[in-house]
Predicted model as a PDB file, atoms N, CA, C, CB and O in Angstrom, pLDDT in the B-factor column:
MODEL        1                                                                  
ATOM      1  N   UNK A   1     151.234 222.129  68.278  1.00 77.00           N  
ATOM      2  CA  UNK A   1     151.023 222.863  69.505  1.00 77.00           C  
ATOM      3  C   UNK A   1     149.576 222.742  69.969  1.00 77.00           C  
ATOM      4  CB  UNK A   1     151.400 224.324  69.318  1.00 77.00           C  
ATOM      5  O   UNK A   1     149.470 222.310  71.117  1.00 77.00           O  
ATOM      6  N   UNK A   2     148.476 223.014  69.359  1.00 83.00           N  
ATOM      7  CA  UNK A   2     147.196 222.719  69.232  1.00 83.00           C  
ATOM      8  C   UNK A   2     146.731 221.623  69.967  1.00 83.00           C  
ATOM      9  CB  UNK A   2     146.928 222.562  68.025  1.00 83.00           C  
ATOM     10  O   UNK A   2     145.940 221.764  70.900  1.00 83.00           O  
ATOM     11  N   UNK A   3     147.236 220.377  69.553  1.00 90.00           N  
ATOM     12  CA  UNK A   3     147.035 218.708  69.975  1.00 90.00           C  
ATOM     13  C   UNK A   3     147.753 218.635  71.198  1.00 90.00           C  
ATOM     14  CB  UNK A   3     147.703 217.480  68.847  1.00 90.00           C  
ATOM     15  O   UNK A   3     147.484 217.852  72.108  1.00 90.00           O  
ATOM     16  N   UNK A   4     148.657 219.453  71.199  1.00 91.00           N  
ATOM     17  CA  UNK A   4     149.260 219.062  72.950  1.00 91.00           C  
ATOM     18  C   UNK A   4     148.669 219.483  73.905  1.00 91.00           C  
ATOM     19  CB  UNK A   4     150.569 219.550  73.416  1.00 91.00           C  
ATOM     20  O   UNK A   4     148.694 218.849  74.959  1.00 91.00           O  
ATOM     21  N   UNK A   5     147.887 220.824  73.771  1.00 89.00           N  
ATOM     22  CA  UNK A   5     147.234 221.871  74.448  1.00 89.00           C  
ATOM     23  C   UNK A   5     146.427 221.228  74.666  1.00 89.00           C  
ATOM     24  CB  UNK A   5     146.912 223.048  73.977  1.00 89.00           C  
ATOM     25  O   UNK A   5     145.888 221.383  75.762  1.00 89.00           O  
ATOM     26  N   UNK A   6     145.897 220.139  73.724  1.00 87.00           N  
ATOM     27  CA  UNK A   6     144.185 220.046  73.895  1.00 87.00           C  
ATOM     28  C   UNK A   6     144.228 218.486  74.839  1.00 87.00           C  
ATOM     29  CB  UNK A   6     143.085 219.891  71.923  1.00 87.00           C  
ATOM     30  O   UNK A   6     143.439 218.012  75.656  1.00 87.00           O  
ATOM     31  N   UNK A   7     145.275 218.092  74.391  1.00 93.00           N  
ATOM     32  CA  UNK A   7     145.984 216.837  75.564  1.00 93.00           C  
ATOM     33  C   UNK A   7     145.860 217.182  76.745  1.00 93.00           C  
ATOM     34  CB  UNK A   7     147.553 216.509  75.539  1.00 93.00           C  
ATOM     35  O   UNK A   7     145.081 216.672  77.550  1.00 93.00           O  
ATOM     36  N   UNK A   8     146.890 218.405  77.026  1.00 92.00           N  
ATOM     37  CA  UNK A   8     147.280 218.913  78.330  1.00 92.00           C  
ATOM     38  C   UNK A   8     145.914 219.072  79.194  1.00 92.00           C  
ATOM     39  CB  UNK A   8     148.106 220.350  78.163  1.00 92.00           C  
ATOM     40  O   UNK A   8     145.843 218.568  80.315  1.00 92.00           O  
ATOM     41  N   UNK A   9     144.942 219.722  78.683  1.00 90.00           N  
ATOM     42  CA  UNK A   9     143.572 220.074  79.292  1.00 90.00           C  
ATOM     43  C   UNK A   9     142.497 219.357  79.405  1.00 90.00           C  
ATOM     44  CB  UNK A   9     143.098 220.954  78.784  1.00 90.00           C  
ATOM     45  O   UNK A   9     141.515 219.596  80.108  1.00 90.00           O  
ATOM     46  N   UNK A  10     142.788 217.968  78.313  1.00 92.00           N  
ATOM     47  CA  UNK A  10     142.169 216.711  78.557  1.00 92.00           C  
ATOM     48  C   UNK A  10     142.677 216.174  80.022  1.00 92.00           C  
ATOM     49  CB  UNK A  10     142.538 215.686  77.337  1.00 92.00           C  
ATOM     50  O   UNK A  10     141.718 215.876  80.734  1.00 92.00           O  
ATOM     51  N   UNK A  11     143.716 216.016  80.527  1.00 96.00           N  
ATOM     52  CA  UNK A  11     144.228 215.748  81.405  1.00 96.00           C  
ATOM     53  C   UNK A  11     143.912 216.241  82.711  1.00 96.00           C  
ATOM     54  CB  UNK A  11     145.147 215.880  81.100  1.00 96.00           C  
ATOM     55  O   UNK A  11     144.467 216.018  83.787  1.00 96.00           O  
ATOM     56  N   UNK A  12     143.131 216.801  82.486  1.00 94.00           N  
ATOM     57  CA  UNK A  12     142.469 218.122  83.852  1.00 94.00           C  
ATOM     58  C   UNK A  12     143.702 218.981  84.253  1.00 94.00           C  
ATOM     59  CB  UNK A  12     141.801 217.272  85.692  1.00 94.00           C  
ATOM     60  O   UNK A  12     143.792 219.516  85.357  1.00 94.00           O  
ATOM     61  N   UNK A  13     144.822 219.092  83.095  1.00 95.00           N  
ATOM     62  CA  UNK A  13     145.835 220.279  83.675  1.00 95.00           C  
ATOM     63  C   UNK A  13     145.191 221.707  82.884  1.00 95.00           C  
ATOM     64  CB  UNK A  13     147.788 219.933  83.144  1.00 95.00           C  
ATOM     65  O   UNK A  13     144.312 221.840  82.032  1.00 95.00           O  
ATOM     66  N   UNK A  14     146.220 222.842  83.722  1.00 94.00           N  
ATOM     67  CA  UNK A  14     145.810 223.677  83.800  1.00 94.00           C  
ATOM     68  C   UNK A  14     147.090 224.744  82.577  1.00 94.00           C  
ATOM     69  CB  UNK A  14     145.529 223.808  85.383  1.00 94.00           C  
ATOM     70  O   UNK A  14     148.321 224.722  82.577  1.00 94.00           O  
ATOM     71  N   UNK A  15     146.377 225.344  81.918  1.00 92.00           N  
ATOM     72  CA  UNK A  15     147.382 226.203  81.226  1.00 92.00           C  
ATOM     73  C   UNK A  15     147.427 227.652  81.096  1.00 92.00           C  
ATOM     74  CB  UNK A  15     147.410 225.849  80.076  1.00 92.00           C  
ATOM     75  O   UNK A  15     146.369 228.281  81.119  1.00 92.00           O  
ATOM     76  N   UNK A  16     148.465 228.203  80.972  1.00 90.00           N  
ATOM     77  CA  UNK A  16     148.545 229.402  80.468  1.00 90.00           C  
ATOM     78  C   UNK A  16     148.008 229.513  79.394  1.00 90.00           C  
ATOM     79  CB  UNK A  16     149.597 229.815  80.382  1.00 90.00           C  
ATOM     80  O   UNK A  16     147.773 228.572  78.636  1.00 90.00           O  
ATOM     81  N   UNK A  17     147.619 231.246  79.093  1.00 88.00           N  
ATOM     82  CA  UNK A  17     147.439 231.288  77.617  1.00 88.00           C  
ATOM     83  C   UNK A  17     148.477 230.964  76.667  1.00 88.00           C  
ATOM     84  CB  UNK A  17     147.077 232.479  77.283  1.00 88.00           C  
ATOM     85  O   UNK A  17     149.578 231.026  77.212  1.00 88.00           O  
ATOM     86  N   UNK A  18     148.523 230.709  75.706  1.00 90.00           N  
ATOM     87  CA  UNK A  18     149.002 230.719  74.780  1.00 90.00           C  
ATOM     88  C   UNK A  18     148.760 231.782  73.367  1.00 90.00           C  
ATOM     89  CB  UNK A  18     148.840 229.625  74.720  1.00 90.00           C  
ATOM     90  O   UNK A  18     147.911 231.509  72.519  1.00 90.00           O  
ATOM     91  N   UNK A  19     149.603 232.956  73.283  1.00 92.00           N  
ATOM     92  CA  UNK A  19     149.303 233.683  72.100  1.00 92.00           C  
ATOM     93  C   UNK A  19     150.255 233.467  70.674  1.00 92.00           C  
ATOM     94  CB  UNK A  19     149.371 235.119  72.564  1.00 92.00           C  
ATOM     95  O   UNK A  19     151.414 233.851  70.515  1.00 92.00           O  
ATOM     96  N   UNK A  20     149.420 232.759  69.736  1.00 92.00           N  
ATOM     97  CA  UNK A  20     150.005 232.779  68.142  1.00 92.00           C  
ATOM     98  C   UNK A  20     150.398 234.265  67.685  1.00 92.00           C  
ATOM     99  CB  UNK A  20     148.750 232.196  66.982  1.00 92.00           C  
ATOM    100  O   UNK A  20     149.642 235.191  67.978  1.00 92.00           O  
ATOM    101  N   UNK A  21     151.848 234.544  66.805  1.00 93.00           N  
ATOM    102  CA  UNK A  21     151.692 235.953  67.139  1.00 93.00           C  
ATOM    103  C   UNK A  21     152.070 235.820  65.000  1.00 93.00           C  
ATOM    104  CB  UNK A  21     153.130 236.947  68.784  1.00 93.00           C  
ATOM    105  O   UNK A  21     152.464 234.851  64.352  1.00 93.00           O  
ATOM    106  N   UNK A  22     151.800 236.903  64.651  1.00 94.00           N  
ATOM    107  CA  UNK A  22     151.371 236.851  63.085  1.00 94.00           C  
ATOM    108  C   UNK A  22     153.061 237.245  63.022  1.00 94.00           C  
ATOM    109  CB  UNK A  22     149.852 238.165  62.277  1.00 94.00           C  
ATOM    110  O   UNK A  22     153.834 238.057  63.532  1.00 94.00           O  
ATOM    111  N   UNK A  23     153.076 236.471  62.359  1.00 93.00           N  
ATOM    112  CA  UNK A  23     154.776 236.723  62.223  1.00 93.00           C  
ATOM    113  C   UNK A  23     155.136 237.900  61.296  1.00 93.00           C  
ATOM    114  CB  UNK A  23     155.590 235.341  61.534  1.00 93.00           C  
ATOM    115  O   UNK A  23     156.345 238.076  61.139  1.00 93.00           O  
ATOM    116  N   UNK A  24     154.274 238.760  60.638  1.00 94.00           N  
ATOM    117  CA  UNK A  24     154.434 240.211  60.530  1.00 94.00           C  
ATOM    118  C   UNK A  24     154.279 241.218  60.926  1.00 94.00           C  
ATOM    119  CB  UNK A  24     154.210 240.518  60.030  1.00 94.00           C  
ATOM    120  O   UNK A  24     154.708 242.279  60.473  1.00 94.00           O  
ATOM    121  N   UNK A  25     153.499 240.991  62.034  1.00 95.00           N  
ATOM    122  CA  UNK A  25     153.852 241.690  63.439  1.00 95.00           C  
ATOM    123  C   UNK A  25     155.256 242.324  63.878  1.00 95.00           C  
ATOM    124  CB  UNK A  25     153.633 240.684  64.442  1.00 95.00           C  
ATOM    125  O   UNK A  25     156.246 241.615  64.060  1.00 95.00           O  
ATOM    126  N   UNK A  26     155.264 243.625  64.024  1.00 96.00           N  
ATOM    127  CA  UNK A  26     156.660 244.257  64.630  1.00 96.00           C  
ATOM    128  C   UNK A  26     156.439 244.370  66.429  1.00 96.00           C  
ATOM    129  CB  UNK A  26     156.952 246.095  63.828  1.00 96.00           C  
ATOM    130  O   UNK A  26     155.505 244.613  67.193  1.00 96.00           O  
ATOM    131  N   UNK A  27     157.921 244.030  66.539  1.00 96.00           N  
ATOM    132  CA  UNK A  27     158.190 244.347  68.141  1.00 96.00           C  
ATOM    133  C   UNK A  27     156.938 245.459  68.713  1.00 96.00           C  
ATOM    134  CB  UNK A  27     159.951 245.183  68.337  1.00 96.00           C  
ATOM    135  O   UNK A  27     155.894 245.081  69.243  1.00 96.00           O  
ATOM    136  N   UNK A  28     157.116 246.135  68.598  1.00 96.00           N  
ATOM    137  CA  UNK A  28     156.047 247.713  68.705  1.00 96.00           C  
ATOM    138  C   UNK A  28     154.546 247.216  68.828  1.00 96.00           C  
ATOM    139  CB  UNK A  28     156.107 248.895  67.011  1.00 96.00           C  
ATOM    140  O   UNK A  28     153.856 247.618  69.764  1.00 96.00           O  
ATOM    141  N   UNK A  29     153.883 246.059  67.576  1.00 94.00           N  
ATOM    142  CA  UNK A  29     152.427 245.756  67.299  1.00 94.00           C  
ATOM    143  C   UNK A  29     152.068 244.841  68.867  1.00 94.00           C  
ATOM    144  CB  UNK A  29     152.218 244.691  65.581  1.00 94.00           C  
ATOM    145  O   UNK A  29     151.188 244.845  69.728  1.00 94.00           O  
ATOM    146  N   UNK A  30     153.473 244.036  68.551  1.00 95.00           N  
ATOM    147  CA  UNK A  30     153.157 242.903  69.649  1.00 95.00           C  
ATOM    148  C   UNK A  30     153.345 243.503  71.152  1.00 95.00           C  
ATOM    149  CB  UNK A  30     154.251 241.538  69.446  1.00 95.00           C  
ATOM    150  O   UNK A  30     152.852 242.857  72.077  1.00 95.00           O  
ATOM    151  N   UNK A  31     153.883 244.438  71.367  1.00 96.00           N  
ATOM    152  CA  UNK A  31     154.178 244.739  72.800  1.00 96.00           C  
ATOM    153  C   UNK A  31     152.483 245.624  72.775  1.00 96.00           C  
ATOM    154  CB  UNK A  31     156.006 245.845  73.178  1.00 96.00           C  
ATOM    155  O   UNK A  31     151.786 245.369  73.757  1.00 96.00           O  
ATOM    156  N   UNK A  32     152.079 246.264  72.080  1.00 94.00           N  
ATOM    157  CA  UNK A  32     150.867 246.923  72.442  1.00 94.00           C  
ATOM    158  C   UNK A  32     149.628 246.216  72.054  1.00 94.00           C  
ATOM    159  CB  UNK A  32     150.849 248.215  71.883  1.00 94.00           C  
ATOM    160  O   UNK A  32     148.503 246.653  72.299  1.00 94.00           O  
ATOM    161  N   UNK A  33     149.905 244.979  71.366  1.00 93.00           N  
ATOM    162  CA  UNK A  33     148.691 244.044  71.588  1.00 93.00           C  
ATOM    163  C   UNK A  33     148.880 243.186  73.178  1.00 93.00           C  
ATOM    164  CB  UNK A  33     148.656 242.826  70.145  1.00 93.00           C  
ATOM    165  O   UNK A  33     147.853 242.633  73.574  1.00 93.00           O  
ATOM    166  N   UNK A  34     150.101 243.068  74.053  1.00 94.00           N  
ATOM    167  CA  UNK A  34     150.257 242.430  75.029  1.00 94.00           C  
ATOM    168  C   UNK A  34     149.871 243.809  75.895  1.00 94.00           C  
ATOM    169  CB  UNK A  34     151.660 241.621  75.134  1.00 94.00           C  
ATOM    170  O   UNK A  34     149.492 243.440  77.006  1.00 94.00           O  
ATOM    171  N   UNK A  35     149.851 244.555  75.836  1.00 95.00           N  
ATOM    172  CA  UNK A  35     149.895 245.632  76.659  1.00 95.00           C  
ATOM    173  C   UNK A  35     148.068 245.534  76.610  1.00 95.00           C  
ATOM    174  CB  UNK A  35     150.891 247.171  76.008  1.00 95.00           C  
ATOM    175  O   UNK A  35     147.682 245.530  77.779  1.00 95.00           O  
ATOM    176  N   UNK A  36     147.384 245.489  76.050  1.00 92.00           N  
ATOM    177  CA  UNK A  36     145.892 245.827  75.786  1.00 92.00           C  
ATOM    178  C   UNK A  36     145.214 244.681  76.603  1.00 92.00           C  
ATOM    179  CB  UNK A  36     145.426 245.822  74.064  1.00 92.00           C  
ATOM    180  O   UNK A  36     144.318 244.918  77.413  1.00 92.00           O  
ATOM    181  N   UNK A  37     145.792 243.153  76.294  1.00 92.00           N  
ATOM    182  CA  UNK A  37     145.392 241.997  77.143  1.00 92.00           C  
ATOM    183  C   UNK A  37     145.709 242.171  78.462  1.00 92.00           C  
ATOM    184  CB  UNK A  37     145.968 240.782  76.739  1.00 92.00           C  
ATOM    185  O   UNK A  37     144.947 241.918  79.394  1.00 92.00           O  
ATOM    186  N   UNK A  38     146.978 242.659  78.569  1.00 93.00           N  
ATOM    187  CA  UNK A  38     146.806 243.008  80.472  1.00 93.00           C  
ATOM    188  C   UNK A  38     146.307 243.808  80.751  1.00 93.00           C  
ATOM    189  CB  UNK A  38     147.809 243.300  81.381  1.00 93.00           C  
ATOM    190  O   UNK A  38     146.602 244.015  81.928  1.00 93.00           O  
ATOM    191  N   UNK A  39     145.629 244.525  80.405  1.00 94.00           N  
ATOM    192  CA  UNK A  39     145.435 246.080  80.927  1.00 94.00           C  
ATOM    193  C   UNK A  39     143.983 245.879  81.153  1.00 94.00           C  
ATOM    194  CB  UNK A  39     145.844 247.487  79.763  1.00 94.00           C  
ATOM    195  O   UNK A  39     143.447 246.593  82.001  1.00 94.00           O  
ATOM    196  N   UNK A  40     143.132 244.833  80.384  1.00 93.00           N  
ATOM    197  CA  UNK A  40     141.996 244.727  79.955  1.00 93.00           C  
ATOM    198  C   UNK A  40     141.075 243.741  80.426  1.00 93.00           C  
ATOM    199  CB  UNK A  40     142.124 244.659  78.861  1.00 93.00           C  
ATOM    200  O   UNK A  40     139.861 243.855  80.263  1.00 93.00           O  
ATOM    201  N   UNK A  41     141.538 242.917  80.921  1.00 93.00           N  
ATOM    202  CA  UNK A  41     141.529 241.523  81.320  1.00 93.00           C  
ATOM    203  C   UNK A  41     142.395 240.460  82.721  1.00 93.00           C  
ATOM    204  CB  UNK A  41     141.946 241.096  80.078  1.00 93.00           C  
ATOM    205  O   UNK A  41     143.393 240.446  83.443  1.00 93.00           O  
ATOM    206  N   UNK A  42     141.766 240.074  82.558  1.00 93.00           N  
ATOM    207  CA  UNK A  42     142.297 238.911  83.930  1.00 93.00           C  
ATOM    208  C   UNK A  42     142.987 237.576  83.570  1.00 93.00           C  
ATOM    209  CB  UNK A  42     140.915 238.309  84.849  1.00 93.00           C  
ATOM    210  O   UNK A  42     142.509 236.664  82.896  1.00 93.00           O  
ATOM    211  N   UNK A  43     144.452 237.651  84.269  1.00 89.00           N  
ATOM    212  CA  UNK A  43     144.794 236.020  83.520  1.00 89.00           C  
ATOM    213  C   UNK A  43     143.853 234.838  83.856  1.00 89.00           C  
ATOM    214  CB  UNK A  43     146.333 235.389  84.042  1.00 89.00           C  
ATOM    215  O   UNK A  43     144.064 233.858  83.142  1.00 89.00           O  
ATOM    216  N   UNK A  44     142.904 234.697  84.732  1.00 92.00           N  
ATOM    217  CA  UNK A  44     142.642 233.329  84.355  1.00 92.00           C  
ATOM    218  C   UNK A  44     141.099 233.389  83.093  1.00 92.00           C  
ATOM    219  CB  UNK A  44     142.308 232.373  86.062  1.00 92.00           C  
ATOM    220  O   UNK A  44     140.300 232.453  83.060  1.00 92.00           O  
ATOM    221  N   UNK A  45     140.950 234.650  82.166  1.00 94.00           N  
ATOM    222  CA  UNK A  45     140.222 234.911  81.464  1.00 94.00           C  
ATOM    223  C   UNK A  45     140.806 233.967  80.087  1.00 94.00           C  
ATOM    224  CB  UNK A  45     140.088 236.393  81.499  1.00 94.00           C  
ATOM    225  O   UNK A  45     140.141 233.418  79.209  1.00 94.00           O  
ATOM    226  N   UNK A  46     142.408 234.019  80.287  1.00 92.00           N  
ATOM    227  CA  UNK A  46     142.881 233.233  78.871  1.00 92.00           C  
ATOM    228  C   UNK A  46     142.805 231.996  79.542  1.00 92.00           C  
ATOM    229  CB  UNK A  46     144.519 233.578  78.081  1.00 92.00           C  
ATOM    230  O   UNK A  46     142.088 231.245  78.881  1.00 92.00           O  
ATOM    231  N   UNK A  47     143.308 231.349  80.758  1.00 94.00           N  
ATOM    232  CA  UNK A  47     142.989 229.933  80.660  1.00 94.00           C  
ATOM    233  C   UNK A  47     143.049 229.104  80.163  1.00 94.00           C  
ATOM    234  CB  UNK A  47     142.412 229.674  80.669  1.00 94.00           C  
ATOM    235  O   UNK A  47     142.225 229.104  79.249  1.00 94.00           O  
ATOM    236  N   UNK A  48     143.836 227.909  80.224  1.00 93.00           N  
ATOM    237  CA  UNK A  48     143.627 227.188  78.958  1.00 93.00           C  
ATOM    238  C   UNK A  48     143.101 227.548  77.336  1.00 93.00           C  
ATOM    239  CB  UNK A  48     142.846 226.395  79.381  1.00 93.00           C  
ATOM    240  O   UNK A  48     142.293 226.863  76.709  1.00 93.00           O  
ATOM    241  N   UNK A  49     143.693 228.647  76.896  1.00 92.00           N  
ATOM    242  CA  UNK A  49     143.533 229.048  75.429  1.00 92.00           C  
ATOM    243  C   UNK A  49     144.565 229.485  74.206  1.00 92.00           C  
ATOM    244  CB  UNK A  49     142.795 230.036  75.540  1.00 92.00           C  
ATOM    245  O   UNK A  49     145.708 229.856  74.475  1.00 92.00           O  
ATOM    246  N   UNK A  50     144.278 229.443  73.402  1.00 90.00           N  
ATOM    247  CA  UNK A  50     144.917 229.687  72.351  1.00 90.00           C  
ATOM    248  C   UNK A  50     144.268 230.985  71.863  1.00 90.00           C  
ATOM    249  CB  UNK A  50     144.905 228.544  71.441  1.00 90.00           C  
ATOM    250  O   UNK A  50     143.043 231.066  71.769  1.00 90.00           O  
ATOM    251  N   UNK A  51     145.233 232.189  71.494  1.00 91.00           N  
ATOM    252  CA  UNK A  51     144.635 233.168  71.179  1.00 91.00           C  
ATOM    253  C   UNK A  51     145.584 233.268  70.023  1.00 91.00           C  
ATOM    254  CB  UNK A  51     144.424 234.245  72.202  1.00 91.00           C  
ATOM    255  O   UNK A  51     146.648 232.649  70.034  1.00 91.00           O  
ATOM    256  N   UNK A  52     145.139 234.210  68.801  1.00 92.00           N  
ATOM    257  CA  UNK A  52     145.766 234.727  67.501  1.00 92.00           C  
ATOM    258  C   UNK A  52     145.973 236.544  67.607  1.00 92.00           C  
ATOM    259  CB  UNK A  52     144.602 234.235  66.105  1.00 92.00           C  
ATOM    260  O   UNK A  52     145.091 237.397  67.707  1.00 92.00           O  
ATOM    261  N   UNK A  53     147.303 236.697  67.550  1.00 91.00           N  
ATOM    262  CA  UNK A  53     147.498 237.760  68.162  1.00 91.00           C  
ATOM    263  C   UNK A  53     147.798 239.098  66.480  1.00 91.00           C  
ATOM    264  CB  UNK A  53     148.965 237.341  69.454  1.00 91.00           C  
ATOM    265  O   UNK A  53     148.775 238.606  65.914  1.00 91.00           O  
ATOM    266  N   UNK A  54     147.435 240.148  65.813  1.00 92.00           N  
ATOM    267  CA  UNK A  54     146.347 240.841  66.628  1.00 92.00           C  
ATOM    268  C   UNK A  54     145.654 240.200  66.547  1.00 92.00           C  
ATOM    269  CB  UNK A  54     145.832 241.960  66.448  1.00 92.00           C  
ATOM    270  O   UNK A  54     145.731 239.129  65.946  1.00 92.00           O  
ATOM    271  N   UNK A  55     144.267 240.850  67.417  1.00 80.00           N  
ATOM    272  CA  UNK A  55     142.751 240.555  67.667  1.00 80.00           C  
ATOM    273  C   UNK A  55     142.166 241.261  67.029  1.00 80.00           C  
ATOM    274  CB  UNK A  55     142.198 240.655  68.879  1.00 80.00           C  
ATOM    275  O   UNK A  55     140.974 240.997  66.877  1.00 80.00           O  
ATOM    276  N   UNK A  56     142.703 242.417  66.397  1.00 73.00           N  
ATOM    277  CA  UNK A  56     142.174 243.701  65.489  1.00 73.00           C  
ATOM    278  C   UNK A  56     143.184 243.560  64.377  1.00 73.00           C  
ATOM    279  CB  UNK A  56     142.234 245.384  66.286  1.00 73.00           C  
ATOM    280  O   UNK A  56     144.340 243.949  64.546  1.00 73.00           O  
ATOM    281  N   UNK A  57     142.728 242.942  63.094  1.00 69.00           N  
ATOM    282  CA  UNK A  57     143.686 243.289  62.015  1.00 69.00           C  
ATOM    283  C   UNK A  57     143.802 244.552  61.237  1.00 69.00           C  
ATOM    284  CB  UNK A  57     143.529 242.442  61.141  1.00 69.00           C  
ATOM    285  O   UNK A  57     144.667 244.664  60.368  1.00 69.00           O  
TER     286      UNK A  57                                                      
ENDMDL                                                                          
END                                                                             
């Protein structure tokens, strides 16, 4: 996923974020770590990125 992303943006395209989500993460962690990025921030702040979701372990 990484190498395609970094393809894609070599390319002068444009991406969504992309969030890795810790696969022990519950429904509940992940909806209020998505809830904190919108609430907090601007989409073109993720931009072409890869984020690791939480941000607070």
């Amino acid at each position: 996923m990484f190498e395609h992303l970094r393809e894609f943006i070599a390319e002068g395209r444009i991406a969504p974020a992309v969030f890795v989500l810790n696969a022990k993460m519950t429904t509940g962690q992940i909806a209020t770590e998505l809830q904190l990025v919108w609430g907090a921030s601007e989409p073109h702040e993720y931009q072409n990125t890869i984020r690791f979701l939480p941000f607070f372990p």
